[in-house]
C-alpha positions as CSV (number, residue, x, y, z in Angstrom):
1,X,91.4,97.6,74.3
2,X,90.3,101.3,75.4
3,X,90.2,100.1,78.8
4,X,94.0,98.6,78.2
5,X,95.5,101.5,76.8
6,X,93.7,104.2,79.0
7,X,94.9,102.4,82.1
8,X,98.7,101.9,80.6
9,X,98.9,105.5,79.7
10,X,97.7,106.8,83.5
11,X,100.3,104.2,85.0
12,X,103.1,105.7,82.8
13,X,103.1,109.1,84.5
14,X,103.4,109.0,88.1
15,X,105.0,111.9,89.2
16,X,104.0,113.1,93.2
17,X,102.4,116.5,93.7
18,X,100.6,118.5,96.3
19,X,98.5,121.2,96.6
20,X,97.5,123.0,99.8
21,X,93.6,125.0,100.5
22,X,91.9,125.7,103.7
23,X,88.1,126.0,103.0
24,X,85.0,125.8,104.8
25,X,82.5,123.4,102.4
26,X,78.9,124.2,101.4
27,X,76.4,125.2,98.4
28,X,75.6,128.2,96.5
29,X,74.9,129.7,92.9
30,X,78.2,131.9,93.0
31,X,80.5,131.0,89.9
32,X,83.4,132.4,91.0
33,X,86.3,130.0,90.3
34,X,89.1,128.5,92.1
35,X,92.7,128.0,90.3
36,X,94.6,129.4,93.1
37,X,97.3,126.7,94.3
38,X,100.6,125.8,95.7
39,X,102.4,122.5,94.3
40,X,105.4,120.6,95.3
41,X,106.6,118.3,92.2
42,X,103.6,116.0,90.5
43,X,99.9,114.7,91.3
44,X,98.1,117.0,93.5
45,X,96.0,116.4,96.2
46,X,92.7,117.8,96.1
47,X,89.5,117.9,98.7
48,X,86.3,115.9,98.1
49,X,84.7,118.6,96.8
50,X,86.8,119.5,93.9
51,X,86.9,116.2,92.6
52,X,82.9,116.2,92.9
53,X,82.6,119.3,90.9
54,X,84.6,117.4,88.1
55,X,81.7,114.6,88.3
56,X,78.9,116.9,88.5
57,X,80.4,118.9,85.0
58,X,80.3,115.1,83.5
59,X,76.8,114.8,84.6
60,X,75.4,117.4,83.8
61,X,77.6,118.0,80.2
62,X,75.7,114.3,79.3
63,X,72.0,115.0,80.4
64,X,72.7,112.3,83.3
65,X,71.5,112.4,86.6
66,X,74.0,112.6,89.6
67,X,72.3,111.5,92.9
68,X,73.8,112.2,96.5
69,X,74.5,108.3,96.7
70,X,75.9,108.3,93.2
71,X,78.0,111.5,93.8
72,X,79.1,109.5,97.0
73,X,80.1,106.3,95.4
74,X,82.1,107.5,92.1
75,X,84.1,110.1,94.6
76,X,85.0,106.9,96.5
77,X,85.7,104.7,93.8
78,X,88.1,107.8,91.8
79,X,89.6,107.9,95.2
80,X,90.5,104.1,95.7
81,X,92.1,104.3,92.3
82,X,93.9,107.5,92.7
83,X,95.5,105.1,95.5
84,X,96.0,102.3,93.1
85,X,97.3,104.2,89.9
86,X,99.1,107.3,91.4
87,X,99.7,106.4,94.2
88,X,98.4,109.3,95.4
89,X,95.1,110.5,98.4
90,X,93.5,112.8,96.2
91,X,91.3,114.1,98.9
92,X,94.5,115.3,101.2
93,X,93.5,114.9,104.6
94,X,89.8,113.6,104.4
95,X,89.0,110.0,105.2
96,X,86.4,108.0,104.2
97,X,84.0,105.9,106.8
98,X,81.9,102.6,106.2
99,X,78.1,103.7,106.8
100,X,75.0,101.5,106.4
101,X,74.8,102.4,102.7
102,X,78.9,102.0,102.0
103,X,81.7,104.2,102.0
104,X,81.0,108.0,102.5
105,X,83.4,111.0,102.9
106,X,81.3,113.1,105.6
107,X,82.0,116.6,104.4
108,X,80.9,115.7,101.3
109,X,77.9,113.9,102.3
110,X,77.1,117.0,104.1
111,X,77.4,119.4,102.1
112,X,74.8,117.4,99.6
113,X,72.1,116.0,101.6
114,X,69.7,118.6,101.1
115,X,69.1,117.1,97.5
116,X,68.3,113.7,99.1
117,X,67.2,111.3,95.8
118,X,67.0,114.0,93.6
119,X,69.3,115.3,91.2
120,X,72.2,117.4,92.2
121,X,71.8,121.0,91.1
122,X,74.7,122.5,92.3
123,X,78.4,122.9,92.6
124,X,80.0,122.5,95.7
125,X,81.1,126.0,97.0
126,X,83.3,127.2,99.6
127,X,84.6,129.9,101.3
128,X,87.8,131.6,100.7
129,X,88.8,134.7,103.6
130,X,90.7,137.4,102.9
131,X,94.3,138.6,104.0
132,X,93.6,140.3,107.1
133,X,97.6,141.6,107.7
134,X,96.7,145.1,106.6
135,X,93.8,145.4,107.9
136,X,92.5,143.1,110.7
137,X,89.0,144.9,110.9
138,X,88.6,144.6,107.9
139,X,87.1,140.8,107.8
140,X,85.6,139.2,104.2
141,X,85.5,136.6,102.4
142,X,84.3,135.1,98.6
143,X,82.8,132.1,97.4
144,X,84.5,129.9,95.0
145,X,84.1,126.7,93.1
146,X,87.0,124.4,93.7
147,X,87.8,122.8,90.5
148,X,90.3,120.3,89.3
149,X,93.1,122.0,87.9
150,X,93.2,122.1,84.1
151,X,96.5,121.5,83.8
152,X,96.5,118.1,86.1
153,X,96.5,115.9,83.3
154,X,97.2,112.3,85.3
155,X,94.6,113.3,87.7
156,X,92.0,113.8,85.0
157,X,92.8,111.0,83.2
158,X,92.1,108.7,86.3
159,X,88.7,110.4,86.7
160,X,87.8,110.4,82.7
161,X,88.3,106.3,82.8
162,X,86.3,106.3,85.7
163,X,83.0,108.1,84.7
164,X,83.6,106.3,81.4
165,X,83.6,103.0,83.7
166,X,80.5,104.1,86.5
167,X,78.7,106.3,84.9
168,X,76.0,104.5,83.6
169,X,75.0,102.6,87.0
170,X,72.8,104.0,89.3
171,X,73.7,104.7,93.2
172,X,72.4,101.6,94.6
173,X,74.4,99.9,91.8
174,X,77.3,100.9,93.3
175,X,76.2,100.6,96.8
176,X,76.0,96.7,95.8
177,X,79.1,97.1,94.1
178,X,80.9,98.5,97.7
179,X,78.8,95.8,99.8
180,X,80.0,92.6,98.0
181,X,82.3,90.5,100.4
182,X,85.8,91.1,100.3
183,X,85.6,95.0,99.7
184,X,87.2,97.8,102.4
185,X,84.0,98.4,102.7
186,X,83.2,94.5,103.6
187,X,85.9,94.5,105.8
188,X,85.3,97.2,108.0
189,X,81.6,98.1,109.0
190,X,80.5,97.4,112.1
191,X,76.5,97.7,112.4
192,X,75.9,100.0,115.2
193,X,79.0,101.9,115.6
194,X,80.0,104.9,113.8
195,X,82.6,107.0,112.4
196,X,84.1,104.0,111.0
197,X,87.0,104.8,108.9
198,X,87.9,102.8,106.0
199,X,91.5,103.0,105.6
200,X,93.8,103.9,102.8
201,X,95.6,100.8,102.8
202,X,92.7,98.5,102.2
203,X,91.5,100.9,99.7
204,X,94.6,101.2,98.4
205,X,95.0,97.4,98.1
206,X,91.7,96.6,97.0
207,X,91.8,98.4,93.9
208,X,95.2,97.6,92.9
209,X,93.6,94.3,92.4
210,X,90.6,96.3,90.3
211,X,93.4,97.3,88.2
212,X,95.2,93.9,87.6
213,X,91.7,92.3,86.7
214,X,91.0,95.1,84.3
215,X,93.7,94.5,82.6
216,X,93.2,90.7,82.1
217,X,90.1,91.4,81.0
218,X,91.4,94.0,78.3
219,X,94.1,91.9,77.1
């Protein structure tokens, strides 16, 4: 019945929003903050990296361990039902590609490879440069944490019921769970080639059925 009601009340407020940010990904211990956006009317679009900050707070607010591969596979699944509840991308212009070990958004992978199996210690950072208009010499820049805005409420609802969903399988649970026949990932790796992308439609598609057989199940 939680499940029922959690997924009724996301689907119930579909508005379409947007939010622009030009950053350049990677990891540090800074803990400055990022809040700063511009929106057009109701979900926003966000880059991987913000909504794996939201996952790494989960993890590490419940003692659980968030692997590289796990990181990998919840972003992906949040973002195949951002598709199928809000009908939104939620990582803006990043794609997502079918590697040997399922679906992988590169930046992200990227910027967390150095942790390999182990747990993820770290937010994702990035870099955020300075008006130069008034002085072009002048040249800085800070490092923020991208967050998901507090006050995105159908967004965080979509990646509560996730976590509450994944949360408790490991990453090659879910990289079983992305292999089984019949998934976007399924249905476009090609063994040998890469930069395959998976694309938003059969994602999109995919887990609109997710959503229909949750719901039988709940009722």
């Amino acid at each position: 019945m939680f499940i029922k009601c959690s997924i009724y009340l996301i689907c119930s407020r579909l508005i379409p929003i947007m939010i622009v940010s030009i950053s350049l990904s990677r990891y540090t211990d800074n803990t400055v903050y990022l809040h700063s956006t511009q929106r057009e009317g109701g979900i926003m679009s966000y880059e991987s990296s913000q909504i794996a900050n939201y996952f790494i707070d989960k993890a590490h607010s419940e003692n659980i361990n968030m692997s590289t591969l796990k990181l990998m596979k919840i972003v992906y699944i949040a973002h195949g039902w951002g598709l199928a509840v809000l009908s939104k991308n939620i990582l803006g212009g990043e794609h997502v590609e079918a590697w040997q070990h399922g679906p992988v958004i590169p930046s992200l992978y990227h910027s967390f490879k150095k942790f390999g199996s182990n747990p993820i210690k770290e937010y994702a950072t990035e870099f955020k440069f300075n008006d130069l208009d008034d002085d072009p010499d002048n040249f800085s820049f800070d490092t923020i944490i991208p967050k998901v805005e507090d006050s995105d409420t159908n967004l965080k609802q979509v990646l509560d019921f996730v976590w509450s969903v994944y949360k408790q399988y490991t990453g090659f649970d879910l990289v079983n769970m992305t292999h089984q026949a019949g998934t976007p990932w399924s249905d476009s790796f090609k063994a040998g080639e890469r930069h395959v992308v998976i694309e938003n439609h059969k994602i999109e598609t995919f887990y609109k059925q997710q959503v229909t057989d949750f719901l039988q199940k709940a009722s």
